[in-house]
N, C-alpha and C positions, 0 to 999 in steps of 0.2 A: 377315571370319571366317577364322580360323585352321584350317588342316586339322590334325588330329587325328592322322594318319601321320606328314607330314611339314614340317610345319608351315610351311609357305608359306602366304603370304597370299592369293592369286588363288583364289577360289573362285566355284564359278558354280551358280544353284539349278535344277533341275530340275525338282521338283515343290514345288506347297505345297498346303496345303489347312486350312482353318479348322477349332478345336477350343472345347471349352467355351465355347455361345453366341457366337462369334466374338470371345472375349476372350484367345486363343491363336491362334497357329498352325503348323503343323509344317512344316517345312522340309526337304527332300532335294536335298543339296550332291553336286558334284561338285571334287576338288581338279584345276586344270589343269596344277599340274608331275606330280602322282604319280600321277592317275586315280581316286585311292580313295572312296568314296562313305561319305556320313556324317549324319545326322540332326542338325537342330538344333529347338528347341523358343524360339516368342516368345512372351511371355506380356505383356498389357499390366499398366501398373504405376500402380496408380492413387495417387491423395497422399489420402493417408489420414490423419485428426485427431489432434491428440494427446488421449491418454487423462487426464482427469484422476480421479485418485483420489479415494475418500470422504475421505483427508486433507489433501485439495487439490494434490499432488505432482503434478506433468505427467509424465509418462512419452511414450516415442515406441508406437504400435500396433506391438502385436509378435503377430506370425500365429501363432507358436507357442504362446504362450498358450493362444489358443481352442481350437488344435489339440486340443494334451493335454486339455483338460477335454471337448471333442467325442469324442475317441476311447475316454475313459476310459466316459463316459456309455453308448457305443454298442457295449461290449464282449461280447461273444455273444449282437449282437442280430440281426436278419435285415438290415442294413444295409450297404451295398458301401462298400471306400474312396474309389470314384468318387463313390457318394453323397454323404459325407461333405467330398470338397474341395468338390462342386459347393456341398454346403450353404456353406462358408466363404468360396466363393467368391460368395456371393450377399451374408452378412452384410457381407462386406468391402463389397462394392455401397451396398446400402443405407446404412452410413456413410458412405461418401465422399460420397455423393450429396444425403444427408440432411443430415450437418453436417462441412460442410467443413474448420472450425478446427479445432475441440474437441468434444469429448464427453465426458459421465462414463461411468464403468465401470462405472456401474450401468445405466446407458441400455444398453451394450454386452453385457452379461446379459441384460436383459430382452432384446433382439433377436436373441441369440442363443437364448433361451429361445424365444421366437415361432418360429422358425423351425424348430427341432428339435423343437416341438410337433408340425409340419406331418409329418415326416421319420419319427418315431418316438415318440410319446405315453409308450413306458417310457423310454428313451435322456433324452426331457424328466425325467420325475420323479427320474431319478440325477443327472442336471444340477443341477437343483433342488435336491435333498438336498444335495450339497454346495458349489453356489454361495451358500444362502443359509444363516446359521450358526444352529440353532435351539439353544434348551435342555431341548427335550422335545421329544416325539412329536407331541405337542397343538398347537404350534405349528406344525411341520411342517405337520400336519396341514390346521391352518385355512389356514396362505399358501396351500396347494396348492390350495383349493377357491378363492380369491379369486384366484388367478393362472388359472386355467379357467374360472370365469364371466368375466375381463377378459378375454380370449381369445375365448370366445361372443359378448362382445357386441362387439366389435373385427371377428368374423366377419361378425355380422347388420348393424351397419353400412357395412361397406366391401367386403361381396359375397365377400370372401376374408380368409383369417386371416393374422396378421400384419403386417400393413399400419402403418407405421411412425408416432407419435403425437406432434407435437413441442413 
């Protein structure tokens, strides 16, 4: 690790201490040419599937995607930006863990959906309105009540909501 002052190599850690569910952790360095003390942040990095499109195109999982549509969804809502990494940081879980190669991007919606049902039931329904592309209200409409009974009954069998369906 590089000091930050002066960018010598020799650095020694002082403190650490685990962050989000122990899938981080913070780090308190000390440089031993210049003394200066300095924060580093490890985060684990998990391998995550490639996305495949409705038009079959593979794309690489890009964080920021979900970001924007998460933060857009949860904009003056009662919700923290901690909330909202941890939520992404949960989705990203559940993929990895779920399907290793690939996944479709519709599968990655819907799980993104499940999840921010959990987090914020309005933040869900802006999700919704513009992840899925209606031509009316009517349709809106109906998905919303069929995407909340699959959620209900995904609750009543698996004791929690969510719970991922492969």
């Amino acid at each position: 690790m590089y000091c930050p002052s002066c960018n010598a190599q020799e650095t020694k850690v002082i403190d650490s201490r685990h962050l989000s569910d122990g899938l981080a952790v913070r780090r308190r360095r000390e440089c031993l040419e210049c003394g200066k003390r300095f924060t580093t942040y490890e985060k684990l990095q998990l391998q995550m599937p490639v996305i495949v499109k409705n038009d079959k195109r593979r794309e690489p999982y890009n964080r920021e995607k979900i970001s924007k549509g998460i933060y857009k969804a949860s904009q003056k809502r009662p919700v923290t930006t901690s909330d909202l990494n941890r939520l992404i940081d949960e989705i990203e879980r559940a993929l990895a863990e779920n399907f290793p190669g690939e996944v479709s991007a519709k599968i990655v919606g819907e799980v993104t959906m499940q999840k921010l049902y959990q987090l914020d039931p309005v933040a869900y329904v802006r999700f919704a309105s513009f992840y899925w592309s209606f031509k009316d209200i009517n349709g809106f409409v109906d998905s919303l009540q069929k995407s909340i009974e699959k959620i209900s009954i995904s609750k009543g069998k698996h004791g929690e909501p969510g719970q991922l369906q492969q």
